[in-house]
N, C-alpha and C positions, 0 to 999 in steps of 0.2 A: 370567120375570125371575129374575135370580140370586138366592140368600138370602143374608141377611148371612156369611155364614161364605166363600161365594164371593168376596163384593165385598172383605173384608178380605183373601184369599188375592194376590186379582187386583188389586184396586184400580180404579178410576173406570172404567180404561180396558177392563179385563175386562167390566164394567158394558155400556159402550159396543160391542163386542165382541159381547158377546151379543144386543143388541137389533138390532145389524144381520144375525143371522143369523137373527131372527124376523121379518125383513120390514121394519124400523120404518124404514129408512132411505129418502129420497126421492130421486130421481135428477133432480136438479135443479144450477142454474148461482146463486147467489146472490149477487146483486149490487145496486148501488143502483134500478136499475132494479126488480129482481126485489119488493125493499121498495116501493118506490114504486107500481105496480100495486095492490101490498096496502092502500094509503092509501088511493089515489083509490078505492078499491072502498069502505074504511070510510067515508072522506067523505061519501058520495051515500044512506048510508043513517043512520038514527037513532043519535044515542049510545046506548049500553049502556052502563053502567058494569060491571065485574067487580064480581060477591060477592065479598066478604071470605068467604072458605073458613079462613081461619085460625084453630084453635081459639080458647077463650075464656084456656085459662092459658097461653099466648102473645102473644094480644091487652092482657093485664091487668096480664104480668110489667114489672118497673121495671129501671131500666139496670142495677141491678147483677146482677138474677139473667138477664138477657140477656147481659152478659157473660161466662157459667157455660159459653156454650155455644162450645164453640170447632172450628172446622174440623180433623181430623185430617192431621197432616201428610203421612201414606203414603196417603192416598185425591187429592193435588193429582193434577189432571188434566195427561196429557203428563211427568208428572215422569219415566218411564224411557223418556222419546222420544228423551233427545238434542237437542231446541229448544228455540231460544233465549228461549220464553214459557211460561208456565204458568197452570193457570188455581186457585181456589181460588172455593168460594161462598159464600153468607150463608142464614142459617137465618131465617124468618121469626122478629117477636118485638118488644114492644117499640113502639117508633115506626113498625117497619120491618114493616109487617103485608100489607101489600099484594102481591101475591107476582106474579112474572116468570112468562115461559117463556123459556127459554133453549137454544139449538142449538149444535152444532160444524157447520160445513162447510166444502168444497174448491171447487175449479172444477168437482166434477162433482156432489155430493152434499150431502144437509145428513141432519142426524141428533138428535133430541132429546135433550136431558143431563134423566135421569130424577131427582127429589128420592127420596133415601133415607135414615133416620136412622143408618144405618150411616157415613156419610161425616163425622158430627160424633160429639164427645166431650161428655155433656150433666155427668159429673163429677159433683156432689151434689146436682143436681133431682131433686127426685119429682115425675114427671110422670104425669099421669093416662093409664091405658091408650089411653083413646078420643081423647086428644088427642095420638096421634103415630102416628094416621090422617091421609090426605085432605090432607099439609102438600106447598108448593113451595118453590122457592128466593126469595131478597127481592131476590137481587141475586147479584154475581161483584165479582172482582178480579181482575187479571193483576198475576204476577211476572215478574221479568228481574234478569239478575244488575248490578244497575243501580250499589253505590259498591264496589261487590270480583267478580271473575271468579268464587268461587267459593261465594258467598252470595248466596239468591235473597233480594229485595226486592220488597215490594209497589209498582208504578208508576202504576196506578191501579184506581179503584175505584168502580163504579155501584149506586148504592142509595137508594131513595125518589125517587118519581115520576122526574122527571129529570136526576135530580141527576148528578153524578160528582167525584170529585178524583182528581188527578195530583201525581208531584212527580217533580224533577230529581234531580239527583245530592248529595247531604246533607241535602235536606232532610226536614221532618216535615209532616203537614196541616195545612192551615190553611182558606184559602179555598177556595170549590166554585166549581162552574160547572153550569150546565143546558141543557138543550136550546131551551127556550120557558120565556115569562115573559107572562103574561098578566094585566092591573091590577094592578102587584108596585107597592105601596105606594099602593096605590086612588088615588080614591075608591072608584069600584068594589069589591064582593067579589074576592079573589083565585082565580083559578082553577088549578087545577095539572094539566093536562095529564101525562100520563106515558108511559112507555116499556112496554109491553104484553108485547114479545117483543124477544129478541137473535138475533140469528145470529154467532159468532164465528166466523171462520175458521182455521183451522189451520193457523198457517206451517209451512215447511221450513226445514232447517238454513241458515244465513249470512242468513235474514231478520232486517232491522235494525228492520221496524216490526211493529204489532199489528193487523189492519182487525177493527169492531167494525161490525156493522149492528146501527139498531135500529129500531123501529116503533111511533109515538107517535101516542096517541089520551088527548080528551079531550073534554067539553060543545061548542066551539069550533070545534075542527082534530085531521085526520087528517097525518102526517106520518111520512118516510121519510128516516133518516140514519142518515150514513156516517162512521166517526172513522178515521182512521189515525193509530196512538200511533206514535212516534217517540221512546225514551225515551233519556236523556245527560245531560251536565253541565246543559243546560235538556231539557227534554222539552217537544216540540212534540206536537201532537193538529189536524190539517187535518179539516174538521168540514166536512160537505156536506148545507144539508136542503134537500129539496119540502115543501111545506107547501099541503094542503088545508083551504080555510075554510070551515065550514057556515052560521057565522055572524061577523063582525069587528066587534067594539063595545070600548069600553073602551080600555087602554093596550098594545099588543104588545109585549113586549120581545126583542129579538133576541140573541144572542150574552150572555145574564145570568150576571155574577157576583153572590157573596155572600160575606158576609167580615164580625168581628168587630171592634168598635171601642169599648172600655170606658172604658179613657184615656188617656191621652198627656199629651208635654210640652206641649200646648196648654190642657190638661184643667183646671180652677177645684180639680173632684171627684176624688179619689183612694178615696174610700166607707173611708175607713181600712184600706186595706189598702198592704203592706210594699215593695208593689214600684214603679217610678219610670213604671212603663208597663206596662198591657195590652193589647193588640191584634195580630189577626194581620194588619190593613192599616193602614196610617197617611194613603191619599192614594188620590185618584181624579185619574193623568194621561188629560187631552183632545188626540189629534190631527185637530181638527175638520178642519182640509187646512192642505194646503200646510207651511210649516216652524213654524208656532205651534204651540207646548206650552203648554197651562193645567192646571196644576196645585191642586186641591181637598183640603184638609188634611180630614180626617175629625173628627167631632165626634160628642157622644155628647149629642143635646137632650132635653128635655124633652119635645118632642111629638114630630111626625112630622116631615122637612122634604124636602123635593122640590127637585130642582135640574138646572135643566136648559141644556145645551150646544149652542148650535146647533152643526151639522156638516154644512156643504152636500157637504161632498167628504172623507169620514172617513178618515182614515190608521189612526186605531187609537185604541184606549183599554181603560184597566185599572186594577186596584188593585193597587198596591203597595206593598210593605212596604221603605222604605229603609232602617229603623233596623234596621240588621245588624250589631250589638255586645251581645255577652253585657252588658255595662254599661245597656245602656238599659233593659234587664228584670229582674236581678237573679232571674230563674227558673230554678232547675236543674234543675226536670222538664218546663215545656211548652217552653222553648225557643222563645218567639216570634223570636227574630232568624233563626233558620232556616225561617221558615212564604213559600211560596214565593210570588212576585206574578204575578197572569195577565192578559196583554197580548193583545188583540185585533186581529187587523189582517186586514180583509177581504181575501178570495181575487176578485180582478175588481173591478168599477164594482159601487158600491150608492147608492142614490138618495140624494136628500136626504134627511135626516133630524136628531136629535139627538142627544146622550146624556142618556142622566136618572139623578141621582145620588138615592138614597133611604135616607137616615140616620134610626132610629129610633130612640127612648131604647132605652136598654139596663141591666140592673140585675147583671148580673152576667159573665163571661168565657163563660159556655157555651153563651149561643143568639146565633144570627146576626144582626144589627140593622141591615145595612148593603147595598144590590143597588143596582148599575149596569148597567146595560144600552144599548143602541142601539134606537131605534126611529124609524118611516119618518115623512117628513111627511105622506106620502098612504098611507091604507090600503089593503092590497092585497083583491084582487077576490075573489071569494066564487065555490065552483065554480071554481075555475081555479087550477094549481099557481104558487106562489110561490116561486122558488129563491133562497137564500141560500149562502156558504162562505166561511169564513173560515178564520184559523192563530190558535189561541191557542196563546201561550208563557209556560211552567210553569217559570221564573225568577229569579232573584235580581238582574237590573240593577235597576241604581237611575232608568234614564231609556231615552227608546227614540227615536234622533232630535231634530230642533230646534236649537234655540241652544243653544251650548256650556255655558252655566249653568244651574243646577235647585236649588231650592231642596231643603235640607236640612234644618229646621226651621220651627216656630210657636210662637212665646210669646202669654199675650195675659197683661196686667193689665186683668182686668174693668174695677173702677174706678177709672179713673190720675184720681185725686184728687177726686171725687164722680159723683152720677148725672150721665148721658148723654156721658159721657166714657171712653173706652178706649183703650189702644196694643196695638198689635202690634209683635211684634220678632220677625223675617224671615232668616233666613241664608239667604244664597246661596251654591255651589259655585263654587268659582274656580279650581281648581284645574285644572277640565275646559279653562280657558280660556285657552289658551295662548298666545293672539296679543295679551292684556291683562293688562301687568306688573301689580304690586300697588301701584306709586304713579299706576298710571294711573288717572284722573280719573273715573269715572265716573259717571251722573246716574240719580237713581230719577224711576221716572215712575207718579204714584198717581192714579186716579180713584174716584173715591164716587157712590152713587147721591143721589135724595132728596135732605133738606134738612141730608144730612149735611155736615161741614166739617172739612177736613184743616189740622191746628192746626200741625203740624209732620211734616217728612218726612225725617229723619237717615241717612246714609248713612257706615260706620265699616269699619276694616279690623280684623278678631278676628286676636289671637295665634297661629291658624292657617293664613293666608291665607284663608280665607272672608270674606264681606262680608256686612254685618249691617245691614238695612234697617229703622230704629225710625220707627213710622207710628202719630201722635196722633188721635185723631179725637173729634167733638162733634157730638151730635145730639140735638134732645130727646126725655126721658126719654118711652117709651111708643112713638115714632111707628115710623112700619112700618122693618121689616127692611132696614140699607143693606147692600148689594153693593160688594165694597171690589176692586180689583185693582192689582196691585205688578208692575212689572218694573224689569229697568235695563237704560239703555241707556248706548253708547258712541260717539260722534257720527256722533248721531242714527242709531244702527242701535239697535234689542232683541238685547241678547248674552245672556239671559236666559227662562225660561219666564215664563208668567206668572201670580202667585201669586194665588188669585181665593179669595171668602171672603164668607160672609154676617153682621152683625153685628147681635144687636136689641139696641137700645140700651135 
């Protein structure tokens, strides 16, 4: 192996260079298949988990002094290739302890990318000699000159179990996404599956996308996938797994997002702080089939809540962030109106199933509180491959299909004028609606679960052409949670998604 004085002369790719001239390279074809073999082989034999190999003042450092350690910019991998991706890594450390393996390869070869501390800048740590032994990587990221030709940007980014995020053209992180989702907001214990090994491939000049194989193993399921990034003013990511069961119990979630939700214009709580809104989602849209949109405003409750969508025939589903005005936030460093929304929409037929939406309290803007996911009615079989693929789109629309209208807002007054009484106040988008002037007539149509009672259902036009849906409701104090749903129609059609909402009175 080269010594540090080589690897800084040469860089990654000198690194790489040398290792295949000591043999290390495999003369192989890697492809989804190629992954997939590797699964059904892990499958059929007992979990292992990996040691944690990561030292101990890495396992023990806090975010700040893990932020110390930064990737050197003259070691990114491919930087003096002339293509259009680059890759950059993650040092263990922190959260992020659990450590990868990671390969480059072609259509004919694949090749290991070796962990070296030469590739990072540790800057003012004192790190103990014996702990910068025996380290790997936690993770990668690819760049692409994604909002200027001549400045590379990070597109996306895999790190912890199976995590990753993506973003489009201006925007900044916000929401993740994962591979598997396994009892993600119980009852059951959560289980997290992870990503064991990469293989990236190495485009060539005028490739427009990234393929990323990885190799996921946990307690449960062995599994093989395939992402091809696509990155642009949205950046797509087409996501293909097999999935081996050892065992199937508990909640699957397929296609999972996760995303922050502290508080909003709906929100009681503000926790005294300066700003009008925090979150990087504000909503969970449902396209259970066909042309219905139901739309789920995000909350931030006291306990847990579970919320689930039938979906016999899914179009898609995600969380999205509509509030895209610097005004809604008042932040000039996190910039939630640019945190991007990721919309799901399966690749083929997938059976029946649901969505389940999973909102937890949250105390503060910087842990995730919030995962939605797809899961099947019927479990899949144990010993036998499960293929799923979908396209998630890494986004800024505010709607994806449906009725020309989408709700843009939620107000609530808790208590419109004592216990067991609340309103809602609703704006809808009209402006989408073009086939319906602004003095046309329209009718709200509200249902309630329970022995709740809709005292009044107001229907107004706002000073911007939007339509503003004010919905009374009475229930007694204490009884179970009503299920409230809002749309409007225009004779007798829904020109409208439909605004759906749990209320405990």
């Amino acid at each position: 192996m080269m010594n540090s004085f080589r690897i800084f002369r040469h860089g990654l790719a000198g690194l790489l260079v040398a290792l295949a001239s000591a043999g290390a390279v495999e003369r192989v074809d890697v492809d989804h298949a190629y992954v997939e073999r590797l699964a059904a082989k892990l499958a059929h034999s007992a979990y292992h988990a990996k040691s944690n190999q990561t030292p101990r003042f890495f396992r023990e450092m806090n975010y700040d002094q893990y932020r110390h350690i930064t990737f050197r910019e003259g070691m990114t991998l491919w930087r003096d290739d002339g293509l259009p991706f680059q890759l950059q890594f993650y040092h263990p450390g922190y959260l992020f302890t659990q450590t990868v393996r990671i390969n480059e390869c072609s259509d004919t070869h694949a090749q290991p990318i070796p962990f070296n501390t030469a590739l990072f800048d540790y800057h003012d740590l004192s790190i103990p000699m014996f702990s910068r032994w025996g380290l790997e990587f936690a993770g990668f990221r690819a760049m692409y000159p994604l909002n200027a030709a001549d400045k590379w940007d990070e597109v996306i980014s895999f790190l912890g179990a199976s995590y990753y995020r993506a973003l489009g053209r201006g925007q900044v992180y916000g929401a993740s996404a994962r591979g598997l989702a396994i009892n993600a907001g119980g009852p059951a214990a959560e289980e997290f599956p992870a990503f064991v090994e990469y293989w990236i491939r190495k485009p060539v000049a005028g490739d427009k996308t990234l393929t990323v194989h990885a190799l996921l193993d946990g307690p449960s399921v062995a599994g093989a996938y395939t992402f091809v990034v696509a990155p642009g003013v949205e950046t797509t990511i087409d996501t293909h797994a097999t999935l081996y069961f050892r065992q199937v119990g508990g909640t699957l979630g397929f296609a999972p997002v996760s995303s922050m939700f502290w508080f909003g214009e709906n929100s009681a709580e503000r926790f005294g702080d300066f700003r009008p809104e925090v979150h990087d989602s504000d909503g969970l849209l449902v396209a259970p089939g066909g042309d219905q949109r139901i739309w789920h405003p995000l909350t931030n409750p006291s306990g847990l809540i579970r919320t689930d969508v039938d979906a016999p025939a899914l179009v898609g589903f995600g969380l999205l962030q509509r509030d895209q005005d610097y005004r809604d936030y008042q932040d000039l460093e996190s910039r939630y109106e640019r945190r991007p929304a990721i919309w799901t929409e399966p690749i083929g037929s997938w059976p029946p199933g649901r969505v389940r939406l999973v909102e937890m309290a949250a105390h503060d803007e910087y842990h995730d509180n919030i995962t939605a996911f797809w899961t099947p009615r019927d479990p899949p079989p144990t010993e036998e491959k499960y293929e799923l693929a979908w396209k998630q789109h890494w986004t800024s629309r505010p709607t994806f299909g449906g009725p020309p209208g989408w709700v843009t807002a939620t107000r609530q007054t808790v208590r419109d004028g004592g216990a067991g009484r609340t309103k809602y106040v609703i704006d809808f988008d009209t402006h989408a609606l073009a086939a319906v002037k602004s003095d046309t007539k329209l009718e709200p149509d509200v249902s309630v679960t329970g022995g709740a009672k809709v005292l009044h259902a107001q229907l107004f036009l706002n000073d911007d052409g939007t339509r503003r849906l004010v919905v009374q409701l009475q229930a007694p104090p204490g009884s179970a949670p009503v299920d409230i749903r809002a749309s409007l129609r225009h004779e007798n059609q829904t020109i409208t998604e439909t605004w759906a909402n749990r209320w405990q009175p």
